[in-house]
C-alpha positions as CSV (number, residue, x, y, z in Angstrom):
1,X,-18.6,-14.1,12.8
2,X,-17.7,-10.6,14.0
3,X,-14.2,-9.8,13.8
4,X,-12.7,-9.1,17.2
5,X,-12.1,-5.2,18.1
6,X,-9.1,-6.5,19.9
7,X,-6.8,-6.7,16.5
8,X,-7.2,-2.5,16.7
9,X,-4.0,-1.0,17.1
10,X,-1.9,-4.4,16.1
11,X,0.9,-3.5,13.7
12,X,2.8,-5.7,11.1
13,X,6.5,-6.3,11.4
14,X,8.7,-3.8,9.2
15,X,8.7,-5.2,5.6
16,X,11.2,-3.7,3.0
17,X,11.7,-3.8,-0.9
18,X,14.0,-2.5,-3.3
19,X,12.3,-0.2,-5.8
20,X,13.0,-1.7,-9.1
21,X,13.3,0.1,-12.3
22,X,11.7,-2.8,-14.1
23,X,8.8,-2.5,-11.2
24,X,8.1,1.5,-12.1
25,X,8.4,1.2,-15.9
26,X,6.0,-1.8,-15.9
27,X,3.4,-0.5,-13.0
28,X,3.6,2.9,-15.7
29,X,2.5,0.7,-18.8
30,X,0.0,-1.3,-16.7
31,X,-2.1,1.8,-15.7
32,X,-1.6,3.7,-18.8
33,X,0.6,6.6,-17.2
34,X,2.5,8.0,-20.6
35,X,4.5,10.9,-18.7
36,X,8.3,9.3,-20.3
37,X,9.4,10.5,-16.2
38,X,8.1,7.1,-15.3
39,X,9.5,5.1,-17.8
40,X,12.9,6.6,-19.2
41,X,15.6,7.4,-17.3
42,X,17.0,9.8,-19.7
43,X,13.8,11.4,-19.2
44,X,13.2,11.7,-15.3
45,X,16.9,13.0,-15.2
46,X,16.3,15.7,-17.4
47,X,12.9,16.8,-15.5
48,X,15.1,17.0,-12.3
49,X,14.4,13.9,-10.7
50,X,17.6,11.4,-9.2
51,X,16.3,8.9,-11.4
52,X,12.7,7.0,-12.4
53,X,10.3,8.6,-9.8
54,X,7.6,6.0,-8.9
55,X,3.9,7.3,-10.0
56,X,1.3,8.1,-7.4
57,X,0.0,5.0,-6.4
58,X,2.8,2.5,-6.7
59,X,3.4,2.0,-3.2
60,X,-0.2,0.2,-3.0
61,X,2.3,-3.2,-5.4
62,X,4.5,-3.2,-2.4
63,X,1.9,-3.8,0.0
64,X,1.2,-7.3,-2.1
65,X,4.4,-8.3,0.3
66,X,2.7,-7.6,3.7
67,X,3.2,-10.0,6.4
68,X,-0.3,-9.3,7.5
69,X,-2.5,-12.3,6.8
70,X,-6.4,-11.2,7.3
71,X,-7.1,-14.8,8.2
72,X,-5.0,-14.3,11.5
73,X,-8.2,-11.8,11.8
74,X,-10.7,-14.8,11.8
75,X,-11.7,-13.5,8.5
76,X,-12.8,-16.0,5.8
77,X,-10.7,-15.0,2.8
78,X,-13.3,-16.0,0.1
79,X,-15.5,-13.6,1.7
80,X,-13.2,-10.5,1.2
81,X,-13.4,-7.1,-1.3
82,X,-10.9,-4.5,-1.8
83,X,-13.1,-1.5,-0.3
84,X,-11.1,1.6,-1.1
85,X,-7.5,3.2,-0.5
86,X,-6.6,6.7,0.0
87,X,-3.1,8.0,-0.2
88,X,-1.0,10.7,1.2
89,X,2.4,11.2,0.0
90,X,5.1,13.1,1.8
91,X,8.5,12.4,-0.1
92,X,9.3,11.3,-3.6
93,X,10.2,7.5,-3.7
94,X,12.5,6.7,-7.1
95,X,14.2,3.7,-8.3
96,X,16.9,2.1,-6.4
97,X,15.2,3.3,-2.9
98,X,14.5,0.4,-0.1
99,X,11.0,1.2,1.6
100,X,9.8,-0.4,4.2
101,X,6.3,-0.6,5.2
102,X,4.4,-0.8,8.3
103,X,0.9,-2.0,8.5
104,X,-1.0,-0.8,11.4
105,X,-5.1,-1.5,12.0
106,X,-6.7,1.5,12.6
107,X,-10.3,1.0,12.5
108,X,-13.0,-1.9,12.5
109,X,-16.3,-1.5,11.9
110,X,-19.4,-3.0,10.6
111,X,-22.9,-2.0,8.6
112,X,-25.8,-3.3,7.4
113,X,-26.5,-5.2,10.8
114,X,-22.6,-6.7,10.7
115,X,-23.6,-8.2,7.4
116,X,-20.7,-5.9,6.2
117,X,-17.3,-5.4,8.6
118,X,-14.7,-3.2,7.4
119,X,-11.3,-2.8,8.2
120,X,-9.1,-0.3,7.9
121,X,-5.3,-0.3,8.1
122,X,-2.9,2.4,7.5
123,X,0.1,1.6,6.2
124,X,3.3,4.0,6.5
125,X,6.0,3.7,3.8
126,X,9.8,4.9,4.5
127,X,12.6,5.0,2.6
128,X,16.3,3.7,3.7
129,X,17.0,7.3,4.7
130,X,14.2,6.8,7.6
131,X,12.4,9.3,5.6
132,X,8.4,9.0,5.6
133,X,7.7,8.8,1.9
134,X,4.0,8.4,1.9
135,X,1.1,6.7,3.9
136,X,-1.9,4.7,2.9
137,X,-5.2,3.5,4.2
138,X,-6.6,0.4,2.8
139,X,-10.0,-0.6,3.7
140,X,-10.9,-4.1,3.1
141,X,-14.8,-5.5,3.6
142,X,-15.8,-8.5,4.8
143,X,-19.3,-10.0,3.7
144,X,-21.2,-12.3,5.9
145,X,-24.5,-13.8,4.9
C-alpha cells in the first residue's frame, strides 16, 4: 500500500528534553568517543566549553521521544528500516540545555516499482534560547512484498 503524498509537508508538535549529563557521558561510552570533553566536566571546562558539549550525533537519542508515529502514515511498522540520517549542526548543544525538536516530512518517494517507499523527515533541533542548534534528516524505508 503506497503511502499517501498527502502527509508531505505535515509537521510534529514541538517536543522538548533536558540534556542530561548522564545522557552525554553514556551516549560517549556507547559509541566509543574517548575525547574526556564528552565525559568529564573538569575536562570540557578547561577546553572552553560551558560544560559537557553533546558529540556530533546525539541529537539523533532525542528524536526516540518523537510524537510522530509512522503508523499514522498507513505504514506497517514490521515492515520498516532505518535508511540513513544526515546532520547539519549550527550551535553547540551542552548539558543542562532544553531542545526542542520539530519533525517535518519533507519527501516521499518510492523505487523498485513501490516495492521500496522512503520517507524522509527533517527534523530541526532548538535550544531554550530559541537558538537553532542543528538539523537532521532521517530517511526511513518501507518494504512491501
Amino acid at each position: 500500500m503506497a503511502i499517501d503524498r498527502k502527509h508531505l509537508g505535515s509537521r510534529t508538535p514541538p517536543y522538548a528534553g533536558e540534556v542530561e549529563k548522564g545522557q552525554l557521558r553514556f551516549f560517549a561510552k556507547a559509541t566509543g568517543e574517548e575525547n574526556p570533553i564528552y565525559s568529564d566536566e573538569a575536562a570540557a571546562r578547561a577546553a572552553g566549553y560551558p560544560a559537557l558539549p553533546a558529540p556530533p550525533t546525539f541529537i539523533f537519542c532525542l528524536t526516540f521521544h518523537s510524537p510522530r508515529e509512522l503508523a499514522e502514515l498507513g505504514v506497517d511498522m514490521t515492515r520498516v528500516l532505518h535508511a540513513e540520517q544526515a546532520f547539519r549542526h549550527h550551535a553547540p548543544i551542552y548539558a543542562g540545555d532544553r531542545i526542542t525538536l520539530v519533525g517535518e516530512i519533507t519527501d516521499i518517494y518510492e523505487k523498485k516499482g513501490g516495492a521500496l517507499e522512503f520517507i524522509v523527515e527533517r527534523i530541526s533541533a532548538t535550544n531554550q534560547n530559541g537558538v537553532l542548534c542543528a538539523e537532521m534528516d532521517v530517511t526511513t524505508v518501507v518494504t512491501h512484498g
